[in-house]
C-alpha positions in Angstrom: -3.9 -68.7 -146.9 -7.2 -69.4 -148.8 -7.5 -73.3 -147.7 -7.2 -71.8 -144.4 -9.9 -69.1 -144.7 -12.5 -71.0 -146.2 -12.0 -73.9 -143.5 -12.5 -71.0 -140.7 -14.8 -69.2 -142.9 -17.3 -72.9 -142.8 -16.1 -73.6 -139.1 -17.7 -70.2 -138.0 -20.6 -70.7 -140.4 -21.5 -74.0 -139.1 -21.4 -72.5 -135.4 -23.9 -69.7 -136.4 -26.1 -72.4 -138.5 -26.2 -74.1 -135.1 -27.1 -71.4 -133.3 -30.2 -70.6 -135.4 -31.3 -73.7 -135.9 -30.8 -74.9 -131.4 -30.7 -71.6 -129.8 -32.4 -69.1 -131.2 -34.6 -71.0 -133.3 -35.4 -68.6 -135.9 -35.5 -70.6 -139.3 -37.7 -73.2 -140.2 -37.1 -76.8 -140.8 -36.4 -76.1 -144.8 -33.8 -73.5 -143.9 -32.0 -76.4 -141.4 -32.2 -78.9 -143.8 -30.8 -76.4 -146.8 -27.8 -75.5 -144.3 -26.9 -78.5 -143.7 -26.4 -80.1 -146.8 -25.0 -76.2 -148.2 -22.1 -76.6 -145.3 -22.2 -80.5 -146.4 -21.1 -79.9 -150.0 -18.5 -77.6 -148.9 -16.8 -79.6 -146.4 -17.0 -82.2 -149.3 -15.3 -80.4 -151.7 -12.7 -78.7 -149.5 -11.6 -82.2 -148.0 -11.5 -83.3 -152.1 -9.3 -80.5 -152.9 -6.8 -81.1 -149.6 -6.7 -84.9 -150.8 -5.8 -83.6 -154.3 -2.6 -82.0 -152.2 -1.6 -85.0 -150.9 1.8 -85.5 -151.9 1.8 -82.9 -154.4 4.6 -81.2 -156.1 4.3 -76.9 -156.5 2.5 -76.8 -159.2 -0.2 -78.8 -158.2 -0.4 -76.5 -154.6 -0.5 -73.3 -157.1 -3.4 -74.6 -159.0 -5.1 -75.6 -156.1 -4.8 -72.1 -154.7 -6.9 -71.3 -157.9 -9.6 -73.7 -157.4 -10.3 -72.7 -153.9 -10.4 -69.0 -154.9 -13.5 -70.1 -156.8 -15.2 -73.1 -154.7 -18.7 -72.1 -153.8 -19.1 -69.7 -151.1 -19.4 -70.2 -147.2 -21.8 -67.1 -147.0 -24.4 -68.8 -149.0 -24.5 -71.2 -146.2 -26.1 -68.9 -144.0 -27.6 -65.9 -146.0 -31.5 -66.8 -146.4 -32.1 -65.3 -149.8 -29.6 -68.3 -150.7 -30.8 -71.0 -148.5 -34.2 -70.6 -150.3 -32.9 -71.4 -153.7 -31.0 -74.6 -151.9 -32.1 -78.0 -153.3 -31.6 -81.0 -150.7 -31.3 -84.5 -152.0 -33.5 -86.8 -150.5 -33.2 -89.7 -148.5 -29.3 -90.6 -147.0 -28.6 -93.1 -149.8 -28.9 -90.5 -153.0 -27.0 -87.7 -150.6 -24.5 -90.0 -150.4 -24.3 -90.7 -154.4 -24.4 -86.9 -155.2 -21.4 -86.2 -152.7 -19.2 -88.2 -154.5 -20.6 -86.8 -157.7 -19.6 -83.5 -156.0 -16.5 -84.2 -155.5 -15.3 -85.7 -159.0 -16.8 -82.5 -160.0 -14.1 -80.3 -157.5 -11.2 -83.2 -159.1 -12.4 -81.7 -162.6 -11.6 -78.0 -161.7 -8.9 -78.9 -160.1 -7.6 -80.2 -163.7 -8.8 -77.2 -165.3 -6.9 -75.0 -163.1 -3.7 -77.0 -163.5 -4.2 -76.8 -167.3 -4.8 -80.4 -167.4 -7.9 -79.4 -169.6 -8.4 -83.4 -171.6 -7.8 -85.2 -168.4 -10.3 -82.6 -166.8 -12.7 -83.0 -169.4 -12.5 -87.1 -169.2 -13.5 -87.1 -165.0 -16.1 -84.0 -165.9 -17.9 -86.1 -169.1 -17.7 -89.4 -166.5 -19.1 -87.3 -163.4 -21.9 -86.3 -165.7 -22.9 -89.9 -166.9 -23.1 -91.0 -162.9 -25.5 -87.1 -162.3 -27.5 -88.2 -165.3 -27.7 -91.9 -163.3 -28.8 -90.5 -160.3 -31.2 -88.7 -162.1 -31.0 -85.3 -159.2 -31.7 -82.8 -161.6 -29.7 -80.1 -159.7 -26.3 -82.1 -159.6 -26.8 -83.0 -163.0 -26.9 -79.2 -164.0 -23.8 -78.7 -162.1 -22.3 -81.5 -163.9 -22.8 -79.7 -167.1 -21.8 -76.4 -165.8 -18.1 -77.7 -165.0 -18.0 -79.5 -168.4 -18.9 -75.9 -169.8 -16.2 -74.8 -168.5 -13.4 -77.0 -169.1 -14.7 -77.2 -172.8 -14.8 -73.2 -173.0 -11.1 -74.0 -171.4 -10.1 -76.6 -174.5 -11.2 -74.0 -177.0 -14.6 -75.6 -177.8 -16.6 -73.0 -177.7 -20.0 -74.2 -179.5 -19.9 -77.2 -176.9 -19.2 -75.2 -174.0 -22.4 -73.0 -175.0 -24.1 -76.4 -175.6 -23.4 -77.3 -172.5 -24.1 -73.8 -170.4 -27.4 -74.3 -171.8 -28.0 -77.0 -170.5 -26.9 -76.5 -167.3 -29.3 -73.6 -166.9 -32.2 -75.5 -167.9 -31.7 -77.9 -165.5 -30.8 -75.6 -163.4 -34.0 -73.4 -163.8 -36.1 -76.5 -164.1 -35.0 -77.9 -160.4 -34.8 -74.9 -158.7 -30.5 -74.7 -158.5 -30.3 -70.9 -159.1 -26.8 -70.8 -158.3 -26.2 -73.0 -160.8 -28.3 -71.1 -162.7 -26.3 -67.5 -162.2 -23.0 -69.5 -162.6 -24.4 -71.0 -166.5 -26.3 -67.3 -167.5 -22.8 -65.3 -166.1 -20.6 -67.9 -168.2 -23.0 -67.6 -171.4 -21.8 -64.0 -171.8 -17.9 -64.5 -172.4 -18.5 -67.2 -174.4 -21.1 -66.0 -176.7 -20.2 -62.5 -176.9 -16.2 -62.8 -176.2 -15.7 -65.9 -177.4 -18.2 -66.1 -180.8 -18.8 -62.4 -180.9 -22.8 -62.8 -180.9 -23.0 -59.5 -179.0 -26.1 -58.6 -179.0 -26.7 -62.6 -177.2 -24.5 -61.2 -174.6 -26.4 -58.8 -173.9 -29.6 -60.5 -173.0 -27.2 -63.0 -171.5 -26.3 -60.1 -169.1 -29.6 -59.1 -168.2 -30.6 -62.6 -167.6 -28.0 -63.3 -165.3 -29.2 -60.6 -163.1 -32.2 -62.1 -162.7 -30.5 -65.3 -162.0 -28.1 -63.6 -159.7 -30.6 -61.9 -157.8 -33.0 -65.4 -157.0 -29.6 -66.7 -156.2 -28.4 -64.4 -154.0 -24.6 -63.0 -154.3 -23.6 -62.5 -150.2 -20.0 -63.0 -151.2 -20.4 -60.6 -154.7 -18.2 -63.2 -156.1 -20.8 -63.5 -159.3 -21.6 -59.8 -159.6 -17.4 -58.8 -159.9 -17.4 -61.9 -162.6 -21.0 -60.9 -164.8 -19.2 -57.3 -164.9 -15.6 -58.7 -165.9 -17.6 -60.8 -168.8 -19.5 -58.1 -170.4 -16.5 -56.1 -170.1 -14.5 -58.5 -172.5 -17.8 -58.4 -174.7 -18.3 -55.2 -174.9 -14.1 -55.0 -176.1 -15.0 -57.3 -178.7 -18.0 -55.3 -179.9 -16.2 -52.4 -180.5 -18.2 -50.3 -177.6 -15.0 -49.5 -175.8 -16.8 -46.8 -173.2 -19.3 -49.4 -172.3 -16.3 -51.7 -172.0 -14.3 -49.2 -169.7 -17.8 -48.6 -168.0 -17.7 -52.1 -166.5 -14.4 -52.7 -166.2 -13.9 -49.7 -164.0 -17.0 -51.7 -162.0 -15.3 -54.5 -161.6 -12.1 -53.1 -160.5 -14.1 -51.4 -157.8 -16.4 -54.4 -156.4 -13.3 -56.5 -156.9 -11.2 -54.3 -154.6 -14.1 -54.3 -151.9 -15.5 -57.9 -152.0 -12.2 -59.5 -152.8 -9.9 -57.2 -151.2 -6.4 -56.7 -152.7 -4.8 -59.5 -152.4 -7.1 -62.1 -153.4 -6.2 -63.6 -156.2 -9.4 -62.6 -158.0 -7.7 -59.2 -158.4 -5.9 -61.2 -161.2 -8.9 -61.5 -163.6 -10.1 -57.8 -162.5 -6.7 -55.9 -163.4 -6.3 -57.6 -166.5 -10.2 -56.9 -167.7 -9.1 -53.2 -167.2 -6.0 -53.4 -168.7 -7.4 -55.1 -171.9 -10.0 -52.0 -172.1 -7.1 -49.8 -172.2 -5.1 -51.3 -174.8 -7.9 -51.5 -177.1 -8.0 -47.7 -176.4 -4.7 -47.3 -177.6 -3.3 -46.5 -174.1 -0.4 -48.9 -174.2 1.9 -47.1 -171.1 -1.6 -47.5 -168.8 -2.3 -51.3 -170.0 1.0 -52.1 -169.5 1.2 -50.6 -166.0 -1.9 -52.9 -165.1 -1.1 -56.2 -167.1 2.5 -56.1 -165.6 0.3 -55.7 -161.8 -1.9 -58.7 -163.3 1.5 -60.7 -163.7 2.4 -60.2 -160.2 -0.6 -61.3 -158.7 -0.8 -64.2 -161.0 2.7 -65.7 -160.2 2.1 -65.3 -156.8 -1.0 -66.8 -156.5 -0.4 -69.6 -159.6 3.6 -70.0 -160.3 5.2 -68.8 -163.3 4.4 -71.4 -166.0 0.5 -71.4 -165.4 -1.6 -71.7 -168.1 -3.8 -69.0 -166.6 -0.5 -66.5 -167.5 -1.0 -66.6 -171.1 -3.2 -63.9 -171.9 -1.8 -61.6 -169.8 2.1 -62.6 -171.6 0.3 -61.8 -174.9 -1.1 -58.6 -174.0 1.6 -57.4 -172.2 4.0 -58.1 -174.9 1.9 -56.1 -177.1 2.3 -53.5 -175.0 5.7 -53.5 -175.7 5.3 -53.9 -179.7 3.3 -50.6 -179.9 5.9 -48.7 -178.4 8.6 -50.5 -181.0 10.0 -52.4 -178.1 9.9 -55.8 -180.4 12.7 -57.9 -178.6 10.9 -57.6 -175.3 7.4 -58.1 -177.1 9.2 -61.6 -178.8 10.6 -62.7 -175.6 6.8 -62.4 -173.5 5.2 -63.8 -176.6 7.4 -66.7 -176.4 7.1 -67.4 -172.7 3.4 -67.3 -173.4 4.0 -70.5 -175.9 6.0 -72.0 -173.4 3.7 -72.2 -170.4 0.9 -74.0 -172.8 -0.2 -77.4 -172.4 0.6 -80.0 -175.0 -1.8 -79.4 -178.1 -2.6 -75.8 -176.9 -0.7 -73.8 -178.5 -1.7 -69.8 -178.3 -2.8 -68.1 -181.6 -2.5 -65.2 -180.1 1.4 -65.3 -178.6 2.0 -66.8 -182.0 0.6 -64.1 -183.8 2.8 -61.2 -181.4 6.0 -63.3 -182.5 5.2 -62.8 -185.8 4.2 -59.2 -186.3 7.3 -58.7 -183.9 9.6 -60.2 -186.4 8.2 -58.5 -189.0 8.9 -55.0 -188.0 12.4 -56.6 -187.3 12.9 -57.1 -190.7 12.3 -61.0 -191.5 8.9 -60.7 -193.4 9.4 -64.3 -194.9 9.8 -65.9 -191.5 6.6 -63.2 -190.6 5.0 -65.1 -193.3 5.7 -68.3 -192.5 5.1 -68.0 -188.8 1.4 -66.3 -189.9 0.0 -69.3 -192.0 0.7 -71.5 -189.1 -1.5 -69.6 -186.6 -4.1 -69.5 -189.3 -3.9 -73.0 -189.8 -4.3 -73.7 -186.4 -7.4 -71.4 -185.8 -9.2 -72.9 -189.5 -8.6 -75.7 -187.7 -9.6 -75.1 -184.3 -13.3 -73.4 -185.1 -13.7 -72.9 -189.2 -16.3 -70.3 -188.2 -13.7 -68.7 -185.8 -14.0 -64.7 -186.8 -10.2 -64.4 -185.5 -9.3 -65.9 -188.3 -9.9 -62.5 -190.0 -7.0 -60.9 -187.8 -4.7 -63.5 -189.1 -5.8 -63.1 -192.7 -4.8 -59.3 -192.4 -1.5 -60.0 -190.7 -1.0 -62.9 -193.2 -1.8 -60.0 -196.0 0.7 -57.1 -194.1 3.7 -59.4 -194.9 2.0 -60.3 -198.7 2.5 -56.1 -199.1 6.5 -56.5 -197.8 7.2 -59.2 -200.3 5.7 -56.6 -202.8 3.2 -59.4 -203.4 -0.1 -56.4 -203.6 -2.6 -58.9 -205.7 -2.5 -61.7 -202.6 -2.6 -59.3 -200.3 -6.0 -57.3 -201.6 -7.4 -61.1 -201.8 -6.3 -61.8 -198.1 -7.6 -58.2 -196.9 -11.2 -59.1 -198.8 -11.5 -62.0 -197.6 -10.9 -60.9 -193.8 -13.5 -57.8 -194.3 -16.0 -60.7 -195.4 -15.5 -62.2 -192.3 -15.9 -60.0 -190.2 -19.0 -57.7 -191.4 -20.6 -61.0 -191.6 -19.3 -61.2 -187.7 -18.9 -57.6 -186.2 -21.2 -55.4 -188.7 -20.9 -52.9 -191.0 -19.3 -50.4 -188.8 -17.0 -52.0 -186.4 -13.6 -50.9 -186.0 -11.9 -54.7 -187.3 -14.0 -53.7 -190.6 -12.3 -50.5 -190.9 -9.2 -52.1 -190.1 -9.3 -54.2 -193.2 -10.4 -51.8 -195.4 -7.5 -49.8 -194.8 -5.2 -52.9 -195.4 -7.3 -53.2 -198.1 -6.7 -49.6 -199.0 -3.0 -49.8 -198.9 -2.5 -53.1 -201.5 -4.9 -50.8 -203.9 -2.5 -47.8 -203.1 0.5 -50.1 -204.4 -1.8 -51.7 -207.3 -2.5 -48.5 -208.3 -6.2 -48.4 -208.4 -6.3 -45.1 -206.6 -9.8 -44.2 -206.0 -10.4 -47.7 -204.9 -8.0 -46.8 -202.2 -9.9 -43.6 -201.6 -12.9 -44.9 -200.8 -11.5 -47.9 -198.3 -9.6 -45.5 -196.7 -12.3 -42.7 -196.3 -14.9 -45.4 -195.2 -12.4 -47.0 -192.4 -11.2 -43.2 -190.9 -15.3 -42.5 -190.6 -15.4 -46.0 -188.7 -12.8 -45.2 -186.8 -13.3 -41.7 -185.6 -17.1 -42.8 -184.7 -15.9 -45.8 -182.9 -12.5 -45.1 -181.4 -12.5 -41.0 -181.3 -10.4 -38.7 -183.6 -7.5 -38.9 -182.0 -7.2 -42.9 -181.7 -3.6 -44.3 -183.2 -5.4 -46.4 -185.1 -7.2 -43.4 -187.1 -3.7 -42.1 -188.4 -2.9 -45.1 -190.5 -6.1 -44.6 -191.8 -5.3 -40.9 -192.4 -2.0 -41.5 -194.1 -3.2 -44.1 -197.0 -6.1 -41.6 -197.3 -3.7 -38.9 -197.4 -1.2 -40.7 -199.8 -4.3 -42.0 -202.3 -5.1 -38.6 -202.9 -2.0 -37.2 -203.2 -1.4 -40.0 -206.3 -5.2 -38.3 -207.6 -3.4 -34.3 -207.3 -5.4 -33.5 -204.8 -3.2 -31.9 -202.7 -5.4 -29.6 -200.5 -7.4 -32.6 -198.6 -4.5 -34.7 -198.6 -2.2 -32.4 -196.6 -5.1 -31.7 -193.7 -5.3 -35.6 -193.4 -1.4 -36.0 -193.2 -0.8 -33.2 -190.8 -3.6 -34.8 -188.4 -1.9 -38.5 -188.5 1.3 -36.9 -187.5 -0.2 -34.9 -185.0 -2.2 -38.3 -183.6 1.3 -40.1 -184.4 3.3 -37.5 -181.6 2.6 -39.0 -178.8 4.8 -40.9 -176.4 2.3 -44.0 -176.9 3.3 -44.3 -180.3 6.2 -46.0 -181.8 9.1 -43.7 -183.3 8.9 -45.6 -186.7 4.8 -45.4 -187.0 5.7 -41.7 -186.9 8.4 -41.2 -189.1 6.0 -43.5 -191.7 3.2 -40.6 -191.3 6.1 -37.8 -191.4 7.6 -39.1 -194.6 4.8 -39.2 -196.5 3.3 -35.3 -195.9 7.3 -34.6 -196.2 7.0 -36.1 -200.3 2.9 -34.5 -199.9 4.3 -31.0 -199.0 7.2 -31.3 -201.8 5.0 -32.1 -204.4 2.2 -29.8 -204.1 1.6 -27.1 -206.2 2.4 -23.4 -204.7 -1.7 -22.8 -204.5 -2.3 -26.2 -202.7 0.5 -25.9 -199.7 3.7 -26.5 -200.9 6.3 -25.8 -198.3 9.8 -27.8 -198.9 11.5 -26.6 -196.0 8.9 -28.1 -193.4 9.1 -31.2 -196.1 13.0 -30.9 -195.5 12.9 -31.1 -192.2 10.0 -34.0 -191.6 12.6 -36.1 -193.9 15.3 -36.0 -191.7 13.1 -36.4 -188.7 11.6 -39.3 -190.3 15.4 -40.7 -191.2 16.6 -40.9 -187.6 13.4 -42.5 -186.5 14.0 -45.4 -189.3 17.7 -45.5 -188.5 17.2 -46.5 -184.8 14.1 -48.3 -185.6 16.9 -51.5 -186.6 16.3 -53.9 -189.5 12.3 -53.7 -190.2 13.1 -50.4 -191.5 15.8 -50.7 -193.2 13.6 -50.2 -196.8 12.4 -47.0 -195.2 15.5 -46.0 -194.0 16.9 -45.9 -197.7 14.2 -44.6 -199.0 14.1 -41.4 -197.0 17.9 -41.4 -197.4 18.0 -41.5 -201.2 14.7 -39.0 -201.1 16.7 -36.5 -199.1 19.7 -36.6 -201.1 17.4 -36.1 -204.4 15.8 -33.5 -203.2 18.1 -30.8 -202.1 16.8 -26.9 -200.8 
């Protein structure tokens, strides 16, 4: 129905234009002229997009359901706070030139939303050589906003903010503040999501208020999107009640300016689903990313592009709860939906850490240089990289290769301090990778002092209780049972299975965590805690846990096996 609504939405706004510019005479000759050629652009590109349907096959109608969900708004039309920021070509001949401008522009999008991102980008680079000929500084910073984002769309993200740039200094330059909020909102994914430059983001955010408010926002279409973006940023950061702060926000503005069923709802549920599964709330993200899919194959079809993320994330769902089949078979769909050439690190990356907890660590490995192959090549300065380095370095530990696996681990934490900080959460991620090849080297207070470094990271960034906080726990725990200090390392192991006992966590993670204060407990002397019946009984816990866990723990299961059977009451 959103063709039909925007075409009733312009009809009615055209009738009130009329009336306020014939009847009741209330806005001056600017505020007719800006109308007009407002309701002129849309009719423009709405008549552009219905040509696009001409003949078209599903697909093609989906995606086009996408474009008009984001074609300029009607409300603009009429609302003067817009109308004043409203640049009018003049003179019948350059109008004429900038509407067909316009509507490669709407053909471009139209690519983007079917996926078609190089054929997009080839009518977008074109439709900016003829703005740049007309030499109308507004349409030429529209012309460089849709580049932007079919670049941002292709993965280039240092031409994308090239181009957002440049579309908001023409935009600022001319006058074109819609153009202008559209560049500043955009600027914040991709410098803070995108290339992690966070604290860019930020004064991307505030600027795009400013630009939002000389705009005007009638529809609240740019408000719901500058919330969703610093959202994502603020995930990437690390700031995860900031994060949850705005995606609560943009659930809530989403919900009353879109209204449930728009498919805008798509973009909003997943935002707040993200936050949650960074929060180690996999049941509640899964809930909401599974709501996201609905809406999305509704509104898109099943094999759009626009799916991706939300198969990845929801299929990661699934792997923290152990559920690894079901997390292989989204993460696989997500691979198949991509366009040629566009292959998704990130559903790559699920198969692969899926198969590895099934027990196929050489595939794991195999599967893991590919993806970071593919982002080297993509972006060099790419700080995802670091994520495949550790996963690359996880199946290194498997293969009871410990000496690549500390370099891998290094090499990631370079990355990303250089990237994130000193006191990010992905840096204490590493160092407890880091941690656990020195644990199986041997170089004990090494391990120590990664591990004790990433659980203060962790607690500060993520709470005490986080999931992530007990692996941390249990290398510290295990490093300083190897040093004899029994006393400390028992009060960290008892809290990672306590953080491990949830319903959120797999069955294997804990049985990892009870197994090791089960040997901790054994081994202690009487003074420091030793209580063999509790260890006893954490064993065999642990051992069913393995035992259903299938083939990825099929090392653990034997281990826990031959420890019970060696250490009898």
């Amino acid at each position: 129905p959103w063709l039909d609504d925007y075409a009733s939405a312009w009809q009615d706004a055209a009738v009130g234009a009329c009336r306020k510019a014939t009847v009741s005479k209330v806005w001056s000759d600017e505020q007719v002229e800006g109308a007009r050629w407002c309701l002129e652009e849309r009719r423009v590109a709405l008549s552009t997009l219905v040509s696009a349907l001409h003949d078209a096959d599903e697909t093609a109608v989906r995606t086009a359901i996408d474009v008009s969900a984001e074609l300029s708004s009607i409300e603009a039309c009429v609302d003067e706070v817009s109308l004043a920021s409203t640049q009018v070509p003049q003179g019948a001949e350059l109008r004429a030139r900038a509407l067909e401008v316009r509507a490669e522009l709407v053909r471009a999008s139209h690519l983007r939303a079917a996926g078609e991102f190089a054929d997009g980008l080839k009518v977008a680079r074109a439709a900016l050589e003829r703005a740049e000929a007309i030499d109308w500084v507004p349409l030429t910073a529209e012309a460089r906003l849709t580049l932007g984002e079919l670049l941002g769309k292709d993965g280039e993200d240092g031409e994308a903010e090239a181009a957002y740039v440049g579309a908001l200094g023409d935009a600022v330059r001319s006058g074109a503040w819609g153009v202008a909020a559209s560049a500043s909102v955009a600027l914040i994914y991709t410098v803070g999501y995108r290339q992690q430059r966070f604290d860019q983001a930020r004064v991307w955010g505030e600027l795009s208020k400013a630009t939002i408010a000389r705009a005007g926002d009638a529809s609240g279409v740019r408000e719901v999107r500058r919330l969703r973006h610093l959202s994502a940023a603020a995930v990437a950061s690390g700031d995860l009640a900031e994060a949850e702060e705005y995606a609560a926000l943009t659930m809530e503005l989403s919900r009353t300016v879109l209204g449930s069923e728009h498919p805008g709802m798509f973009a909003a549920t997943a935002a707040r689903g993200v936050v949650l599964l960074a929060t180690g709330e996999a049941e509640e993200s899964r809930i909401l990313f599974e709501e996201a899919l609905e809406i999305g194959e509704e509104a898109f079809g099943p094999g759009h592009p626009s799916l991706i993320p939300i198969l990845s994330n929801l299929g990661k769902t699934h792997y923290l709860r152990g559920q690894y089949e079901q997390a292989i078979g989204l993460g696989e769909r997500a691979i198949s939906v991509a366009a040629d050439g566009q292959e998704p690190a990130g559903a790559l990356e699920l198969v692969a850490i899926a198969h590895s907890r099934l027990g196929e660590p050489e595939e794991a490995k195999a599967a893991h240089k590919r993806v970071l192959g593919l982002r080297r090549l993509r972006n060099p300065n790419d700080p995802n990289i670091a994520g495949s380095l550790l996963n690359l370095g996880a199946e290194h530990i498997k293969l009871g290769e410990f000496e690549d696996a500390a370099r891998r681990f290094t090499e990631a934490l370079a990355i990303w301090e250089e990237a994130l900080g000193s006191d990010h959460p992905n840096v204490a991620q590493a160092l407890s990778n880091r941690g656990e090849a020195y644990l199986r080297l041997g170089r004990y207070e090494d391990a120590v002092a990664d591990h004790t470094r990433a659980v203060a990271i962790k607690q500060a960034k993520l709470g005490e209780e986080h999931p992530s906080v007990a692996f941390s726990l249990n290398g510290l725990g295990q490093a300083l049972v190897a040093l004899g200090r029994y006393g400390p390392a028992l009060a960290h192991l008892n809290h990672a299975v306590a953080i491990r006992s949830t319903d959120d966590v797999a069955p294997e993670l804990r049985a990892h965590s009870q197994f090791a204060l089960a040997k901790a407990l054994w081994d202690a002397p009487r003074a420091q805690g030793r209580d063999r019946t509790r260890a006893r009984e954490l064993a065999v816990t642990a051992r069913e846990a393995f035992s259903s866990a299938g083939a990825g723990e099929g090392s653990d299961h034997e281990s826990v096996v031959g420890w019970i059977a060696e250490h009898p009451l």
